[in-house]
N, C-alpha and C positions, 0 to 999 in steps of 0.2 A: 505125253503124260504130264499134265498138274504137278507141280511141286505142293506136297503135305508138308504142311506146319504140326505138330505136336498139339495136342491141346494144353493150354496151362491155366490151371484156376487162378482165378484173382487174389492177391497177397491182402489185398482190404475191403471190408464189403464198405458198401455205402451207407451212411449213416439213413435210420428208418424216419420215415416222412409219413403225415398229413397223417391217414388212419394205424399207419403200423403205431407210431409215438403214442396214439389217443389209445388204444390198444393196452401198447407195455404201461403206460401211466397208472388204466385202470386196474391190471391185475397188481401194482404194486399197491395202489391204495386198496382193496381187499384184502393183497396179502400183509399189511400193516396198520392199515388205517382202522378195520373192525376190530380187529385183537387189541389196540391200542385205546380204543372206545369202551369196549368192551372191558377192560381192565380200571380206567377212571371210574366210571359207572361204577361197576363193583367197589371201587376203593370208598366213593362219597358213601355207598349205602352200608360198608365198615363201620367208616366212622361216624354217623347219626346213630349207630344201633352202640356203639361206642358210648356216645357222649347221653345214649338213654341210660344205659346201664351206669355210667357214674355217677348221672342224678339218681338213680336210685337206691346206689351203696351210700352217699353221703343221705340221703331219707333214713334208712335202717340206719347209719351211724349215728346221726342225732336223735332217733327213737330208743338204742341203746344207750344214749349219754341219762337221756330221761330216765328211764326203768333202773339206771343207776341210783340218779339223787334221789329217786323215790324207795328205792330200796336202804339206801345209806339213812333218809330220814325214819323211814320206819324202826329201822337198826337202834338208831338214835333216841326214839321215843320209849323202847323195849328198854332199853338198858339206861334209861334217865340221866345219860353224860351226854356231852358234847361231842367228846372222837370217841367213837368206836371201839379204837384200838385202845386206848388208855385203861380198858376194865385188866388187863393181861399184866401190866405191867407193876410192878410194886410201888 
């Protein structure tokens, strides 16, 4: 009768070659690399809809500085002074 050895599983596997490596590479770059892509993309198109919107609060804020002095001059020509406020005070 043959002497039986036990079977014993390997304590380390071997490290993964040639197509296994091309393999794990590629699902890390899917599992990282689109979400990561994916995320710059979105951030550039943040901030251009960003920096549209600021040109436009500074458009309305110098449109409001105007409707101001037009109105302060109209004020001005009504009441035939200089400042405005001076009619109020004694």
């Amino acid at each position: 009768m043959p002497l039986q050895t036990p079977f014993v599983a390997p304590a380390f596997v071997g490290m993964p070659g040639g197509i296994e490596l091309a393999i794990i590479l590629l699902i890390a770059v899917v599992v990282f690399g689109i979400p990561l892509l994916l995320l710059l993309g979105g951030g550039g198109f943040v901030l251009s809809r960003l920096s549209d919107r600021d040109e436009r609060i500074e458009e309305l804020e110098r449109e409001v500085a105007t409707l101001r002095e037009e109105l302060d001059a109209e004020r001005d020509d009504a009441d035939g002074s200089d400042d405005p406020r001076s009619g109020d005070e004694p």
